[in-house]
N, C-alpha and C positions, 0 to 999 in steps of 0.2 A: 865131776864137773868143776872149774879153776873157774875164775872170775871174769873170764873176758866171753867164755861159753855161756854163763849164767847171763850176763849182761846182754850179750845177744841174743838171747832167747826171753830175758823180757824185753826187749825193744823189739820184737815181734812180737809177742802178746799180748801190747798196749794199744791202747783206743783210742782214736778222739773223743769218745761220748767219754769214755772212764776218763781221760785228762776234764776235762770242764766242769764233772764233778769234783773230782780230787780240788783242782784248783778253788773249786766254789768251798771247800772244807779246812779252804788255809794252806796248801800244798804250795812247797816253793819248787822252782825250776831249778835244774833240768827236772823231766818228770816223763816216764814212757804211757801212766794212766795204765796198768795192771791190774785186775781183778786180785779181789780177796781168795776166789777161787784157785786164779792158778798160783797164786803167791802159797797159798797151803796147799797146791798138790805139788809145787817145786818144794816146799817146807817136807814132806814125807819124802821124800824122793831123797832128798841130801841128808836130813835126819840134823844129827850134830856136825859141825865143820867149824872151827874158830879162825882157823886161816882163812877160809872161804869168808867169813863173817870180815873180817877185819879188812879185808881186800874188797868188799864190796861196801863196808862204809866207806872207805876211801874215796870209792868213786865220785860220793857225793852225791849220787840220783836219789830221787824221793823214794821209791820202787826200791830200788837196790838197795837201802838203807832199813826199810821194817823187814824186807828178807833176811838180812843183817841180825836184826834183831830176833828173827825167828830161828835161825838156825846157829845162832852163837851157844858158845857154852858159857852156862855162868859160872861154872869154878872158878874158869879162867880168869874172873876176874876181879883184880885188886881194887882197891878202896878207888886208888886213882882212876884207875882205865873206866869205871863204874862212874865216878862224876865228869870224865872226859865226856862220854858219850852222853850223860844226860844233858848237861851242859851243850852239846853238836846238836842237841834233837830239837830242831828251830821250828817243828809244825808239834800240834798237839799229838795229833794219831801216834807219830814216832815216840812221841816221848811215853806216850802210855803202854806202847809195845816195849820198848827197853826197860819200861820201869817194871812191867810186871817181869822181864826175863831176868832185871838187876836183881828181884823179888826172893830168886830163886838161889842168888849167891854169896857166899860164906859171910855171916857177919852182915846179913840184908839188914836184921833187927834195926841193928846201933847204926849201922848205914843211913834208915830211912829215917831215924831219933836224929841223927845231924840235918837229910834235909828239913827237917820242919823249922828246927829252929833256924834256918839260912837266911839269907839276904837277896839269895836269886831267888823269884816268883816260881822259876821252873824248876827248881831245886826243890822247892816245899811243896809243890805242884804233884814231882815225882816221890816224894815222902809218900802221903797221902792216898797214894796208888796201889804204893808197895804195901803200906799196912793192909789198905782193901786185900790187897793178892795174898800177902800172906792169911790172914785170916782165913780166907777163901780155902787157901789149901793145905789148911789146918799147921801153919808154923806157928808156937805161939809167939804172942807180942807182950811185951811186959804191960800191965796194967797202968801203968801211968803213961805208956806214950799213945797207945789208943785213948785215953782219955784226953790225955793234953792234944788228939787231932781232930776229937770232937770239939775241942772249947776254940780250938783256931777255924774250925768250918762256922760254927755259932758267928763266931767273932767278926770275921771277914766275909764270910761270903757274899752278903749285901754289896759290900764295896769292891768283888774282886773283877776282873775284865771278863766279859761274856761267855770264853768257852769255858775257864777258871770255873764259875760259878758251874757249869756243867759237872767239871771233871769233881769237885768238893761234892756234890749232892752224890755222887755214885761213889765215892769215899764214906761216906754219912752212909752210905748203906749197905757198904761191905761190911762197915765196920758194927750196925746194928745187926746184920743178918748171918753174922759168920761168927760171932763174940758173944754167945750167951748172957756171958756177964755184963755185956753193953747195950742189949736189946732197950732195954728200957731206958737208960740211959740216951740212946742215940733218936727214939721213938721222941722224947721230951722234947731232945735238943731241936728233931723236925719241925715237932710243935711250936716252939718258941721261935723258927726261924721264920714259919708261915712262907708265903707265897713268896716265890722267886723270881725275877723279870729273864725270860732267856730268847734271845731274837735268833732262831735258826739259822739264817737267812735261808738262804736256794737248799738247801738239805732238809731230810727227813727228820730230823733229828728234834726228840721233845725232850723235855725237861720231866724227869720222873716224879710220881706223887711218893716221896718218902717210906709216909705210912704203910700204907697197903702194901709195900714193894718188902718191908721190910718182912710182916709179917706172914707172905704169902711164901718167901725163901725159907722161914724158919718151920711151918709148916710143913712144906716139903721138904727140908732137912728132916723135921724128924721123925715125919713117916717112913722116910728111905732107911733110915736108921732103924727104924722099928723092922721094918721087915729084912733085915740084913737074918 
């Protein structure tokens, strides 16, 4: 499949009802309004493709872009190509697909250790993701930048703009629920942040209760583990 196949075959796939969501979740135009669905049964179907990947961020569509992000390879990519696209990912969903696939590429670690300390929102936005991801799927992280991403969700997240304070609560609990050694640590830091303001608007979307979230993954981490 080449890019101009892919492209017309989501722009057959899209909905009006999936565009008005999309758009209601921050989605810029163009936009074909694709399902999650066929986006990952297009995502098995292509597998890996970094030509395909790069040709279809090109396009610029919102659709053709977390495709992008799904079937890119991350070896591929260098330090630069890696903040080009986080920097291009102008809706939140994109940026947290690219960030968990950046998550994935050589040198994520010290990668994700630069966006925190950055100056773009969406730079430290996409830090914060990546630690979540990698914890998740057991990279380690050095102990002091998971710590230092707990004291910047502590810090900020009262003051950060409304989907922000979203993406930082589900960092707060990658990072409590996949870090042993942060459990407690990130458990606290919930504590001390207490209640959150988070306005959905038109989406389903809630604000997680921290605690329980945390401890119900760890939990079931280490039952799964026990019975391996």
């Amino acid at each position: 499949m080449d890019a101009k196949q892919a492209l017309a075959h989501l722009e057959k796939k899209g909905t009006a009802h999936a565009r008005k969501i999309y758009l209601r979740h921050g989605y810029p135009e163009p936009l074909f309004g694709v399902s999650f669905a066929e986006l990952n049964a297009l995502k098995k179907r292509i597998k890996t493709d970094q030509a395909l990947a790069e040709a279809l961020w090109s396009s610029g569509n919102a659709d053709a872009r977390i495709l992008a992000a799904m079937v890119a390879d991350p070896s591929r990519f260098t330090r630069a190509g890696a903040r080009k696209w986080i920097r291009e990912s102008d809706f939140r969903t994109l940026r947290d697909y690219v960030s968990c696939m950046i998550a994935r590429s050589p040198g994520a670690a010290k990668l994700a250790t630069d966006f925190l300390s950055s100056k773009d929102p969406g730079e430290r936005q996409a830090g914060l993701t990546m630690i979540a991801t990698l914890g998740q799927e057991g990279t380690p992280v050095p102990l002091e930048v998971s710590r230092r991403a707990l004291k910047r969700i502590e810090r900020e997240i009262h003051a950060a703009d409304n989907w922000s304070r979203y993406g930082m609560m589900y960092a707060l609990i990658g990072i409590g629920a996949y870090d042993p050694s942060l459990t407690k640590d990130a458990i606290a830091a919930a504590k001390r942040i207490g209640k959150v303001e988070f306005d959905p608007g038109e989406t389903d979307c809630k604000m997680p209760d921290p605690v329980p979230y945390i401890e119900r993954t760890v939990a079931h981490l280490a039952k799964h583990k026990k019975g391996k």
